[in-house]
C-alpha positions in Angstrom: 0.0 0.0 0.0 2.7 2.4 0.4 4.4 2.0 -3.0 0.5 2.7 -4.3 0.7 5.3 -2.3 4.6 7.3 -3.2 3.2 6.4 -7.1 0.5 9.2 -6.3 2.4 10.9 -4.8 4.9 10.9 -7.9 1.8 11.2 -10.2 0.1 14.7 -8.3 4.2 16.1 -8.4 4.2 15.2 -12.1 0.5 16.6 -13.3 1.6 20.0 -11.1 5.0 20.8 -12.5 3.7 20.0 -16.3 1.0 22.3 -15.8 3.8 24.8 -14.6 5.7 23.9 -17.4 2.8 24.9 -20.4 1.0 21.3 -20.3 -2.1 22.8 -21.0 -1.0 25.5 -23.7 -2.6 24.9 -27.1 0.8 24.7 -28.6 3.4 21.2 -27.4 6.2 22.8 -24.6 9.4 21.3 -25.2 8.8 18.9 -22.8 5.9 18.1 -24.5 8.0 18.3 -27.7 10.2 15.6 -26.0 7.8 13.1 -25.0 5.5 13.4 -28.2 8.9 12.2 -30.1 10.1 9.2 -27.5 6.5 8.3 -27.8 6.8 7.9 -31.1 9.4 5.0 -30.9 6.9 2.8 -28.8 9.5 1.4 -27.0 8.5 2.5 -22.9 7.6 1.5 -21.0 9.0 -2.3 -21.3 8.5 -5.4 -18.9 11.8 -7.2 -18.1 12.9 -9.4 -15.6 16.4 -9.7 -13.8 18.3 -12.6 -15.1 21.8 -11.9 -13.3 21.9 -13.6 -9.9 21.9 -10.4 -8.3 22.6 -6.7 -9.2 22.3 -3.3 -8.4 20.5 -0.3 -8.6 21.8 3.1 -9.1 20.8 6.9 -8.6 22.6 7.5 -11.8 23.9 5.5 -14.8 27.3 7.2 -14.9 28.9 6.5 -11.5 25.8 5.9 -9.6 25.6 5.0 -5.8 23.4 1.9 -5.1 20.1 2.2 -3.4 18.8 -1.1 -3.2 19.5 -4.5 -5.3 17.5 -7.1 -7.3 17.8 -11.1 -7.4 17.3 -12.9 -10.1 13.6 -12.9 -11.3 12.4 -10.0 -9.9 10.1 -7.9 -12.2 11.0 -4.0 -12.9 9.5 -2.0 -15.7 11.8 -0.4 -18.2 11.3 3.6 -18.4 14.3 4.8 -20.2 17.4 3.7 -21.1 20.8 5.3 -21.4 24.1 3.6 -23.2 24.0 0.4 -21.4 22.0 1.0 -19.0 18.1 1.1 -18.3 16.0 3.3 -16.1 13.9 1.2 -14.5 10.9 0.8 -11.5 11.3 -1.5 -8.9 8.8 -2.8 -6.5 5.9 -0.7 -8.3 7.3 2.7 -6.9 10.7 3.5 -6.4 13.6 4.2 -9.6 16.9 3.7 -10.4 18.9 2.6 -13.3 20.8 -1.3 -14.1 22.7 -2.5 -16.6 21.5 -3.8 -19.6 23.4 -7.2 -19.4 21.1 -8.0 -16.0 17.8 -8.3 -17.1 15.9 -9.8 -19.9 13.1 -8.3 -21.9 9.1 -9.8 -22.0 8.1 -9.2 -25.3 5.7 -6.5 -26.1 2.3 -7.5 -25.4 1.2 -5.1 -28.5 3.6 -6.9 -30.9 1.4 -10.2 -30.4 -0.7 -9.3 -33.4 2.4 -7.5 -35.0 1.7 -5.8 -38.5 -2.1 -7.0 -38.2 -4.5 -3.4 -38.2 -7.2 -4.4 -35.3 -10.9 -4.7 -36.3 -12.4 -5.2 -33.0 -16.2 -4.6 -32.0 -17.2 -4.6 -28.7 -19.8 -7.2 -27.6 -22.9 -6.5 -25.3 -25.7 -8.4 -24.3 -29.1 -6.1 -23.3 -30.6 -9.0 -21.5 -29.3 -12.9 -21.4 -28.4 -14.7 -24.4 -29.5 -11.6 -26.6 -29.1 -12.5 -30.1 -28.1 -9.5 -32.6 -24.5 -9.5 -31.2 -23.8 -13.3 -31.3 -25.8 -13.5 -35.2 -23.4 -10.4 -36.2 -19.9 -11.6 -35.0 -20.5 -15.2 -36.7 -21.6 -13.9 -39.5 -18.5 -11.2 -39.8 -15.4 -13.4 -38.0 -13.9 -13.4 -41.7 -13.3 -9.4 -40.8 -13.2 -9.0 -36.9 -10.1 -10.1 -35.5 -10.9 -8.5 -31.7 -14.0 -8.8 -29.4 -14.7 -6.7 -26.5 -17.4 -7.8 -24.4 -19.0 -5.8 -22.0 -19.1 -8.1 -19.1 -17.2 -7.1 -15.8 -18.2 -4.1 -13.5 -16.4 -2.8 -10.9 -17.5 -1.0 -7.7 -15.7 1.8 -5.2 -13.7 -1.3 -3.2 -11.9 -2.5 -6.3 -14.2 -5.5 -6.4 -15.4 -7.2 -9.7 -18.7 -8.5 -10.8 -19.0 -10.6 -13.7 -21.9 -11.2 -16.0 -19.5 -13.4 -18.3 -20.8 -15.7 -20.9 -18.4 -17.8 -22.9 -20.5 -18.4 -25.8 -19.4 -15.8 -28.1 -15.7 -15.7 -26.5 -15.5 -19.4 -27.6 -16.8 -18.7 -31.1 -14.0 -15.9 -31.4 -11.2 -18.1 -30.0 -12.1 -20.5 -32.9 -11.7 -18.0 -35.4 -8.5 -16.5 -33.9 -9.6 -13.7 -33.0 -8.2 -12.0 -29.6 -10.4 -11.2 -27.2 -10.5 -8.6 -24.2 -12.2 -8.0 -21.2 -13.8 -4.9 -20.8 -14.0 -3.1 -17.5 -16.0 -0.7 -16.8 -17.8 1.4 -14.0 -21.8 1.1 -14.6 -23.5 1.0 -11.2 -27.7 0.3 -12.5 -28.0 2.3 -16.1 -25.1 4.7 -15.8 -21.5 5.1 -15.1 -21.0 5.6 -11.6 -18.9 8.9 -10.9 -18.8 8.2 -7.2 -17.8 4.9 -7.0 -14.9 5.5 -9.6 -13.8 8.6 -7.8 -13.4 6.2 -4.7 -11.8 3.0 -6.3 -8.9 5.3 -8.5 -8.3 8.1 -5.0 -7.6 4.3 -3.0 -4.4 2.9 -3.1 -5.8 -0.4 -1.4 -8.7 -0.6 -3.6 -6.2 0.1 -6.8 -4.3 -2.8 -5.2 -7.5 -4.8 -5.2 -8.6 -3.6 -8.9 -5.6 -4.4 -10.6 -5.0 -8.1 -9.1 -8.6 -8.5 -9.6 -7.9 -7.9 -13.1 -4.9 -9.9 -13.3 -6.9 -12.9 -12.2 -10.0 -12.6 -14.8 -7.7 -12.8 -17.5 -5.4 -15.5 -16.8 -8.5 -17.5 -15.6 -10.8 -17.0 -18.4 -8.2 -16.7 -21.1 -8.2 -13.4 -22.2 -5.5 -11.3 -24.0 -5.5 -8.3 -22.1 -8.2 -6.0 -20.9 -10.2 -3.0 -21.8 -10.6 -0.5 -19.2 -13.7 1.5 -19.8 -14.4 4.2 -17.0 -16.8 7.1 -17.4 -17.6 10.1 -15.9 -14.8 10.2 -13.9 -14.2 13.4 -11.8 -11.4 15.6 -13.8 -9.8 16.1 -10.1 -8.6 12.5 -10.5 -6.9 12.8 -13.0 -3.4 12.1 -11.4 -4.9 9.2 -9.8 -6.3 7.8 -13.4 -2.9 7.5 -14.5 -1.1 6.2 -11.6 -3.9 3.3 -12.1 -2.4 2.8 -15.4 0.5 2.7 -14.7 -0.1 -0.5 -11.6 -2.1 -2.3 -14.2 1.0 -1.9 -16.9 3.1 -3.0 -14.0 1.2 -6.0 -13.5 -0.3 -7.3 -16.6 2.7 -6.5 -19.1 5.2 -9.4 -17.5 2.2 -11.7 -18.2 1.9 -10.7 -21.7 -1.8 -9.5 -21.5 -2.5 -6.3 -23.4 -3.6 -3.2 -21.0 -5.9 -1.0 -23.6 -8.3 1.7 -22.7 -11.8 3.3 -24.2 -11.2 6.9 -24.0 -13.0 9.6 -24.7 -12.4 11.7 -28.1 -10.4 15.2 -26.9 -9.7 17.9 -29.6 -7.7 19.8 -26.3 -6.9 19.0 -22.6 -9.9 20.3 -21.1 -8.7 19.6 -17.6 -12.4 20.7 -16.2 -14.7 18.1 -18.0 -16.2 15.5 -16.3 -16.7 13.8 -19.2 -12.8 14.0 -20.7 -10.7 16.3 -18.3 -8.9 13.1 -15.8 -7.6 11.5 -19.7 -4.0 12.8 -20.2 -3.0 11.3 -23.3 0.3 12.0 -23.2 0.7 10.5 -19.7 -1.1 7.5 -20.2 0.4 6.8 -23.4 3.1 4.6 -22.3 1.1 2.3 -20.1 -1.2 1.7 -22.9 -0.5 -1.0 -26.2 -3.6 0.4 -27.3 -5.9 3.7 -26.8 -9.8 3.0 -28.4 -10.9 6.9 -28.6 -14.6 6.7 -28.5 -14.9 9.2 -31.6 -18.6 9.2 -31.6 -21.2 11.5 -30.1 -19.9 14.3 -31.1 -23.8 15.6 -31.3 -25.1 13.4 -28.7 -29.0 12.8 -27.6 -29.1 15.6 -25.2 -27.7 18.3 -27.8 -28.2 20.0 -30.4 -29.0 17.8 -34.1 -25.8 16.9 -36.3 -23.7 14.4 -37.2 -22.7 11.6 -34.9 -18.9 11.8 -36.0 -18.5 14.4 -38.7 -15.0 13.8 -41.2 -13.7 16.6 -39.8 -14.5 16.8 -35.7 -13.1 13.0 -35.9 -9.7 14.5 -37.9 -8.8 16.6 -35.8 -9.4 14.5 -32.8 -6.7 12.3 -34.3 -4.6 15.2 -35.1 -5.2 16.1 -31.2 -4.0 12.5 -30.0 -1.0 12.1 -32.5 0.6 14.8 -30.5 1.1 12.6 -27.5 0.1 9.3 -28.6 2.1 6.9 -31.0 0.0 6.2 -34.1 0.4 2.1 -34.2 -1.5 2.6 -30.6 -4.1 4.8 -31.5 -7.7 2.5 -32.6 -10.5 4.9 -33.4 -14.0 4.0 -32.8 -16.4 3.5 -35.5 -20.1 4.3 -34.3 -22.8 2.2 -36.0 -25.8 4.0 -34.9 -27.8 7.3 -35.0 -29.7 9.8 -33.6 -33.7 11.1 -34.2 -34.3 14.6 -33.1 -36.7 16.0 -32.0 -37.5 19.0 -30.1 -33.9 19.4 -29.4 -33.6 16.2 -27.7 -32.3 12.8 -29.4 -33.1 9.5 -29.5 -30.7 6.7 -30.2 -31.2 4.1 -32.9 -29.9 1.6 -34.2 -29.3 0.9 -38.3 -32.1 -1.5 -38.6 -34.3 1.0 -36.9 -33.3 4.3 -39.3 -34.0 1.5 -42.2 -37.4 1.0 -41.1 -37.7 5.2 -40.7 -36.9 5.4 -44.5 -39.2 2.6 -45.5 -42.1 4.0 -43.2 -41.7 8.0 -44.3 -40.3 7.3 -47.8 -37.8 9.1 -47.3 -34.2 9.7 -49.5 -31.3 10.3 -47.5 -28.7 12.4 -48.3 -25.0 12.8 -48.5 -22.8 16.1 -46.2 -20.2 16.8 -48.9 -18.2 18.4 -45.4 -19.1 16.2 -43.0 -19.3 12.9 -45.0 -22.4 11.1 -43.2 -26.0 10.5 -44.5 -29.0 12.2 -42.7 -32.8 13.2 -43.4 -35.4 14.6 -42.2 -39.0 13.3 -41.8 -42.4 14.8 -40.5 -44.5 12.9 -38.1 -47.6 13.8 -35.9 -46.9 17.5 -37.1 -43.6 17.4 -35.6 -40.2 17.6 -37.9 -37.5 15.2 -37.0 -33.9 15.3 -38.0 -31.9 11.9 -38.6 -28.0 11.8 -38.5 -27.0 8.4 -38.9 -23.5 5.8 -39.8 -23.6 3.8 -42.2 -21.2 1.8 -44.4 -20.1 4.7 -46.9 -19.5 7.2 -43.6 -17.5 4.4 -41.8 -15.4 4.0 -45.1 -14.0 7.8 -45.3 -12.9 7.0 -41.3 -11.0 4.0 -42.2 -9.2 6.3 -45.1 -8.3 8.6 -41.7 -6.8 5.0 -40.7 -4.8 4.6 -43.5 -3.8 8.3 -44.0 -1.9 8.3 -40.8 -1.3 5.0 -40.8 -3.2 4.4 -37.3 -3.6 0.5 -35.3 -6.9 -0.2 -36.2 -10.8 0.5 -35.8 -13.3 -0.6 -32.6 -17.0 -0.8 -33.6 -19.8 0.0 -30.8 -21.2 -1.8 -30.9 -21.5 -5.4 -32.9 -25.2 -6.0 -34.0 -26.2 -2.3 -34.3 -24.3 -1.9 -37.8 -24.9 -1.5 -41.2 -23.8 -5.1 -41.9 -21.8 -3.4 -45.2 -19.0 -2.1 -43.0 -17.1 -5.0 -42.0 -16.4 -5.9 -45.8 -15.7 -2.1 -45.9 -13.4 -2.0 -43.2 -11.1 -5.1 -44.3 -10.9 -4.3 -47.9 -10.0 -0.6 -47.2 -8.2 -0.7 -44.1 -4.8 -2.2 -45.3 
């Protein structure tokens, strides 16, 4: 608990003299400048373990004096490295540098699918055994190489609830297809702010969180995980990160992949509930892959427009490239819409703005800027407006893929989709 504990500490030190330093300046500081460019190079932090029979650790690489040593076997993350010699976390807190000869790299979790762009959809159940997610991943496993199901909750204590069914992990695993288990924070119909506030602010229920999640994986035979928290308050966002980077800690010497749903950011808003605790730049390292949910850009309680215009999602990639290597960045494909009305949106699914067309004969039509369909349609005396995804819209986002050459795409969610876009995506996305 007290190495959780000096890693805040670390964390709040870190956030504070960033800000001092122009973190939250529209243009990159030199530090910024710095980090952007290691990040780049993908290579830190790495998982290693000692393989000399015992070494040292130094306060410096050139000269150093020891402050603690390692036997054989013990696990450090690799931060840095300088000549021969690696900067490197001990013990989950405290830092110091060893030669390169002592220890012995894990191989990168995010290499395990090397050279292979990730077409993952995430996988959710409204009630038991629900159908239209199962029907579409076996009738799209040809194209979807990733599944995310949306099975395990957890509450303020670090404890995890499961509502885990095998079936469709089964069906995945005999396609080859990785799978991931996705965390998140919903307490009854919404993401619970309190609760997360308490788990991420707790060392001991970090503690509990993170070997919680260890333990899922390795039992059910996951890849890695998908950490999906929402409405997380923006004051913890130091504690978000030093999260992170325990879960990197402990998942990466077991080759399980530590990936997150984020939300979309075209600036660090360090206020919003919704995106302000997400620093991309610091949780870049302790993530092998970032899912930016670049979706609801016009959301149901807004004003009417597109779900994820060409542009809005552009420069939200433009936004994470500064701090965010691009063979880590995924960027989410929404395959739904909204109907407006009265300034307030409903969500729907593409089988249900199919069934608007057919009913209203309507003919939708094409943004030249914004590169989605919509319509409108009059009903009861009322005038609706529908922006919607559909397979053409998804295709100029996978050219955003290929322009700047980014990891992959992540669907939300499989079932609700034009059933056009997964041909789309794997014939365009290489």
């Amino acid at each position: 608990m007290q190495g959780n504990l000096l890693t805040t500490v670390l964390a709040l030190i870190f956030y504070l003299t960033s800000g001092i330093f122009g973190g939250n300046s529209s243009s990159p500081s030199l530090s910024e400048t710095g980090n952007s460019a290691r990040a780049q190079g993908a290579n830190f932090p790495r998982s290693a373990t000692v393989s000399a029979k015992q070494t040292s650790v130094r306060d410096n690489y050139q000269n150093g004096t020891t402050i603690s040593t390692v036997n054989q076997g013990s696990r450090v993350l690799i931060l840095d490295e300088k000549a021969d010699w690696y900067q490197v976390q001990v013990n989950g807190d405290r830092q110091g540098w060893l030669p390169k000869w002592s220890v012995s790299l894990y191989r990168n979790p995010s290499g395990s699918i090397a050279g292979q762009k990730v077409i993952a959809g995430y996988y959710v159940e409204n009630y038991n055994n629900d159908p239209v997610g199962y029907r579409a991943l076996s009738e799209n496993l040809g194209a979807i190489n990733m599944i995310i199901p949306f099975s395990f909750q957890i509450n303020g204590y670090g404890s995890i609830t499961s509502t885990h069914n095998p079936k469709p992990l089964n069906l995945a695993r005999s396609a080859g297809a990785n799978t991931l288990a996705l965390i998140n924070n919903i307490q009854g119909n919404n993401f619970n702010s309190n609760s997360i506030h308490r788990m991420l602010s707790t060392p001991a229920a970090r503690s509990r969180a993170v070997h919680g999640i260890s333990r899922i994986l390795v039992e059910k035979g996951y890849q890695g995980v998908n950490i999906d928290f929402e409405n997380i308050p923006a004051r913890d966002r130091y504690y978000l990160t030093s999260f992170f980077s325990e879960l990197a800690a402990e998942l990466r010497p077991r080759n399980l992949l530590v990936t997150a749903s984020v939300p979309a950011k075209t600036y660090d808003d360090r206020s919003s509930n919704q995106a302000g605790a997400y620093d991309y730049r610091a949780l870049a390292p302790y993530l092998d892959q970032m899912m930016i949910m670049t979706y609801d850009e016009h959301y149901s309680g807004g004003t009417a427009g597109p779900v994820a215009s060409y542009p809005w999602v552009e420069k939200v990639i433009n936004y994470a490239l500064r701090y965010v290597p691009n063979n880590k960045i995924v960027v989410g494909i929404a395959a739904y819409g909204y109907d407006w009305k009265w300034g307030s949106g409903k969500a729907l699914h593409y089988n249900g703005i199919q069934n608007l067309i057919r009913k209203y004969k309507v003919i939708p039509k094409w943004h030249p800027v914004y590169r989605v369909p919509y319509f409108s349609y009059r009903s009861w005396g009322t005038t609706h407006e529908v922006w919607y995804e559909n397979s053409a819209s998804t295709a100029t986002k996978v050219q955003l893929v290929r322009k700047y050459n980014l990891r992959g795409v992540a669907v939300w969610r499989l079932g609700y989709e034009d059933p056009n876009i997964w041909s789309t995506i794997q014939r365009q996305i290489m």
